[in-house]
N, C-alpha and C positions, 0 to 999 in steps of 0.2 A: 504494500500500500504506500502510495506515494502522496505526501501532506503538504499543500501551496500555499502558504500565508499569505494572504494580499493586505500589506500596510503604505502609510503614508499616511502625510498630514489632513485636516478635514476640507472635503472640497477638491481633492484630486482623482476622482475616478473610481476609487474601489468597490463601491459597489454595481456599478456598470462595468467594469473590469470584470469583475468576480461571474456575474451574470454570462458577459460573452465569452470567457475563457472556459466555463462550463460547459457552456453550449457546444464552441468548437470541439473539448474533448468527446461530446455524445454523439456530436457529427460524425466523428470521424471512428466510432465503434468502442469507446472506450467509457467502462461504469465510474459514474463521476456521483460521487455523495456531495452537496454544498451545504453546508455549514454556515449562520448567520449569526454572529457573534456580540453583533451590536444593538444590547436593549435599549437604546433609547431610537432605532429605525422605527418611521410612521408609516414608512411603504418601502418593497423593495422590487425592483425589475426584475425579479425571477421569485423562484418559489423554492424555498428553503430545505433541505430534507431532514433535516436540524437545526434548530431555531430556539434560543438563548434564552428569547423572551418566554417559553412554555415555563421557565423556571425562575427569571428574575424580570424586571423591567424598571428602566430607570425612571419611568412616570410614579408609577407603584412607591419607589425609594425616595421618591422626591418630596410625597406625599408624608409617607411614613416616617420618617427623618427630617423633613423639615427642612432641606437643602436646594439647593440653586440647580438649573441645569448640568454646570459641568459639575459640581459636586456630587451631585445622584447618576451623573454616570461614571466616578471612580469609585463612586461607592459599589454599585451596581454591578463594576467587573471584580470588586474584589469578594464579593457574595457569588461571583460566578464561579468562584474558585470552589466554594462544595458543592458543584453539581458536574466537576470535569470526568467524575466516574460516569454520569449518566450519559454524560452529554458524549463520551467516547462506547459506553455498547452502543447507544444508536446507528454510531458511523461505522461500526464494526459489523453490527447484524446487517446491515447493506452490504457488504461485502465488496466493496469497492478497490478501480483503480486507483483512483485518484481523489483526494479529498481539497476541495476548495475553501478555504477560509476565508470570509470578508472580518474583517476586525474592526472595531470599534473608533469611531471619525477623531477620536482624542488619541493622536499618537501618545501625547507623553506618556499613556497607559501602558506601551507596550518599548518604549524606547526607555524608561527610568525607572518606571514603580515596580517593585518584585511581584506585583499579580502577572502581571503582561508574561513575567518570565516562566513563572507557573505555569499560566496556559498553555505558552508554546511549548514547554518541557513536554508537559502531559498529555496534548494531543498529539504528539509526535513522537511520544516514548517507543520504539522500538520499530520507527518507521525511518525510510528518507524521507527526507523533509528541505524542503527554501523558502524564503521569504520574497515577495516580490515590495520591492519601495518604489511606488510614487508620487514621480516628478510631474505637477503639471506643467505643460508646453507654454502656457501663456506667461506663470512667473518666469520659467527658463530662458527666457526669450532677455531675459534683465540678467548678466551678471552678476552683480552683486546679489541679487534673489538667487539663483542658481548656486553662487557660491555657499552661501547662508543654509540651502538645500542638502548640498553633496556634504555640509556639516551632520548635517542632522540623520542624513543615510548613514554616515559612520557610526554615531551615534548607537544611531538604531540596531546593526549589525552586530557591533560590541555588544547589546543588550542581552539579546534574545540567542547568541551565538549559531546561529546558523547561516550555511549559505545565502548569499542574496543578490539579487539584480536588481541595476534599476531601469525603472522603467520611466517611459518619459511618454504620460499620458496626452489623452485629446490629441495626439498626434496630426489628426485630421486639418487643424485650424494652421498650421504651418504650412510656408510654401516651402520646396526643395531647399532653396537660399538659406533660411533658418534653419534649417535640420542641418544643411554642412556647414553651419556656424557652430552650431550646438557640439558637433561632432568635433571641431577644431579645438571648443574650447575643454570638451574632454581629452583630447587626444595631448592636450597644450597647455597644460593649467596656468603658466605663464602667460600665456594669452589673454586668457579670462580676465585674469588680475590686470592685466594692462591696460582692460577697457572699462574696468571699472569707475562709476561715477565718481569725481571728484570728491565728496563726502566720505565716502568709502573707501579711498587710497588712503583719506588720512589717516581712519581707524585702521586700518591694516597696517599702514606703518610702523605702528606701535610693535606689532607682534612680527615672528616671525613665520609668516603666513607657506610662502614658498615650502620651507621646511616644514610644515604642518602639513602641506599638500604632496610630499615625497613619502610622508611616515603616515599618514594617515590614509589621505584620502586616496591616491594610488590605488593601494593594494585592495582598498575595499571597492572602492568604482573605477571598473577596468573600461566600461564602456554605457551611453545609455542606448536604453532599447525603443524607437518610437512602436508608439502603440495605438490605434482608435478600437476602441471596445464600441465604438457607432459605425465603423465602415468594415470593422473587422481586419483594419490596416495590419499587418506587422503579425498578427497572431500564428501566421507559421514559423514566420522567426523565432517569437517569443516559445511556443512548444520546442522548438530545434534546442534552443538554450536551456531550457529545463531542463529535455532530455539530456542532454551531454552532462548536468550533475548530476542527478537523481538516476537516470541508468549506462552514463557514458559513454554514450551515444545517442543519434537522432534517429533510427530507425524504429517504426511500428513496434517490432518484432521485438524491441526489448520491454514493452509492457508486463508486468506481472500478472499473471493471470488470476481471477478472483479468489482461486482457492487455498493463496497465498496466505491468506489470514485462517 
C-alpha cells in the first residue's frame, strides 16, 4: 500500500489536487482509498472513502471549547489523534493501492505541532509513503513569495520526515514564459535572490541566505513539478515521480497488488 500526503499552505490546491490525483489513479486501473482529513471542510470535490469528520469536527470543537476558527481546528487535529486506529482499519478493509490524503488547510498542523507528526507516523506505519507540498503558481510567480515558500517546504519535510515533492499548483494560469522562469529560479537559486524586491535584499542581507539555500533548501527541493488538478496538466508527470520513490520506477507493473495488505 502506497500512502500520498497532499500538504501545503491554505489556498493552494489540495483539495482539488487530492480529488484529481484520485481520479487519474482509478483511470488508469488502480484501487485508490481517499482519505479527508480536514474537519473543518464544508464541501469537498470528491467523495471521501474516509472522512475525519465521522469522528471529530472543528465546528462541533469550536462550539464545545469555546474557540476561534483556527483554534478549533488545532484543537480538532489533535483529538484526531485517538481515532488514527479507526480511521487506519477503514483504509485497510478497502484494500487499496494507493491511499490519498488531503490534510488539513493549517499547514502549521503538520509542519510544527507533534499531532501532524502523529498522523503521518501512523497512517503510514509500515507503508511507503511521500508527501506532496504545494506551491501555488500565482504567489510563485513573486520571488521573494517563492523564496518564503521553498522555506516552508523544508520546513515541512524536516517535520513529518518523509519523502517529498513539490508541486507547483494551478499550473494552468501560467504561460510557458513563467514556468521557464520558475524553472530557472529552481534550477539557480542565485537567480531568484537576485530578483528579489528591493525590501527583501535588504532583509536577506542580514542572513546568510545563499548558504541557507546550499544546506537546506537544495537537497530538499530538487525540482518543482507544474500541476493543474482542472486541466489535468502535469499528472503523468506527477504519477512518473511518485513512482520512481515509492516503487523505483514508472512503470504500471510495479503497482502492489491489493493482497499486499
Amino acid at each position: 500500500m502506497y500512502v500520498i500526503f497532499v500538504m501545503g499552505p491554505a489556498g493552494s490546491g489540495k483539495t482539488y489536487l487530492t480529488g484529481a490525483l484520485s481520479e487519474w489513479l482509478q483511470n488508469h486501473g488502480m484501487d485508490v482509498a481517499v482519505v479527508n482529513l480536514d474537519p473543518a471542510a464544508d464541501w469537498l470535490p470528491y467523495n471521501p472513502d474516509v472522512d475525519v469528520r465521522e469522528f471529530v469536527t472543528a465546528y462541533d470543537v469550536m462550539k464545545k471549547y469555546n474557540l476561534g476558527p483556527n483554534g478549533a481546528l488545532i484543537m480538532s487535529v489533535d483529538l484526531l489523534t485517538n481515532y488514527l486506529d479507526d480511521i487506519r482499519k477503514q483504509v485497510e478493509e478497502m484494500k487499496p493501492n494507493y491511499v490519498v490524503v488531503d490534510t488539513p488547510g493549517q499547514l502549521e498542523i503538520f509542519a510544527f505541532r507533534i499531532a501532524g507528526r502523529i498522523v503521518v507516523s501512523r497512517l503510514s506505519e509500515g507503508c511507503r509513503a511521500l508527501a506532496l507540498f504545494l506551491i501555488d503558481s500565482y504567489l510563485a510567480s513573486r520571488p521573494s513569495a517563492l523564496a518564503s515558500l521553498l522555506f516552508l517546504a523544508t520546513a515541512t519535510a524536516m517535520s513529518h520526515g518523509l519523502p517529498q515533492l513539490t508541486i507547483l499548483s494551478k499550473a494552468d494560469v501560467l504561460s510557458d514564459a513563467d514556468l521557464n522562469k520558475l524553472r530557472e529560479w529552481i534550477e539557480d537559486p542565485e537567480l531568484m535572490l537576485s530578483e528579489l524586491e528591493p525590501e527583501f535584499k535588504r532583509l536577506y542581507s542580514t542572513i546568510d541566505v545563499p548558504l541557507i539555500v546550499e544546506a537546506l533548501i537544495k537537497p530538499m527541493v530538487r525540482e518543482l513539478l507544474p500541476v493543474s488538478a482542472i486541466t489535468g496538466y502535469g499528472l503523468d508527470e506527477l504519477y512518473a515521480a511518485i513512482q520512481r520513490i515509492l516503487a523505483g520506477g514508472e512503470d504500471y507493473l510495479t503497482e502492489e497488488p491489493n493482497e499486499a495488505l
